[in-house]
N, C-alpha and C positions, 0 to 999 in steps of 0.2 A: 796395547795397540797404539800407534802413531798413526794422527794425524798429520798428513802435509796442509802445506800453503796451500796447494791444487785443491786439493778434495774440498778442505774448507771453504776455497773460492767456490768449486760447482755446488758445493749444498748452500751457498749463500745466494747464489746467484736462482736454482732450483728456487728457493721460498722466495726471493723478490717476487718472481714471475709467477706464482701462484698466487701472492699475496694481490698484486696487478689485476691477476683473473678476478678476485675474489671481490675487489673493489668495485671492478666495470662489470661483477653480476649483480652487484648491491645494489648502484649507480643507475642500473636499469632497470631493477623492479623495483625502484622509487619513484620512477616516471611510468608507471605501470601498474598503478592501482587501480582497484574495483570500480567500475562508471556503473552509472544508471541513467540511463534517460527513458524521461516516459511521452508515451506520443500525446496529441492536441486532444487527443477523445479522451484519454486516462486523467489527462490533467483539467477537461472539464468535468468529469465525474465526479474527482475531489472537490471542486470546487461547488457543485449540488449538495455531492451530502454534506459537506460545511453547513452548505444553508438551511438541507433540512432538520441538522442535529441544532442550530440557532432556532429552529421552530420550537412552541409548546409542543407537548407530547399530546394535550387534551383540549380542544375548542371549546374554552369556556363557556364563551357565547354562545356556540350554536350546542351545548349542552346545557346551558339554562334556560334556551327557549325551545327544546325539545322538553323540559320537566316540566316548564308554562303550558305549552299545549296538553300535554297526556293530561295534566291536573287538573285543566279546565273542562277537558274532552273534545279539543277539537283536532287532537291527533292520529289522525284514520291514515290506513296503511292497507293499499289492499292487499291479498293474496297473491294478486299477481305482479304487483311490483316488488314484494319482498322476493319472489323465484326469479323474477329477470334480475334482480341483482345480485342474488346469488350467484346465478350463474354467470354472469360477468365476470366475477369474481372468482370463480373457478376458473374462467378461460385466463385470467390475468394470470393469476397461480400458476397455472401450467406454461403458459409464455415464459415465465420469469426464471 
């Protein structure tokens, strides 16, 4: 089979113009990457829990003078403020 000059020129001419396409698809999902933006409220929630994971996990203090009082005895708790807290606490739960 023989090739001409012609045919050689349309199949060169053919891949430039593909190769062009191929470029200015590149070209543009290079300027077309993945974004993220996050809104004023998301980006102050990270910035809580930052602070509350920089917190202790355990109130030293106010767990060594909860062990002072029970030892001494003057740690009274009544009934009805351990259920009202309880239940606070369930209502938080379920909000959450």
């Amino acid at each position: 089979m023989k090739i001409s000059n012609e045919q050689l020129h349309r199949v060169l001419k053919t891949y430039n113009r593909n190769q062009k396409t191929k470029e200015n698809l590149e070209s543009k999902r290079k300027g077309k990457g993945d974004r993220l933006s996050l809104s004023d409220e998301v980006k102050e929630v990270q910035v809580a829990k930052k602070a509350l994971k920089s917190q202790p996990s355990v109130r030293k203090e106010k767990v060594a003078a909860l062990k002072k009082a029970i030892k001494t005895g003057n740690y009274n708790v009544s009934g009805e403020e351990v259920a009202e807290k309880m239940l606070n606490r369930t209502i938080v739960d379920n909000l959450v």
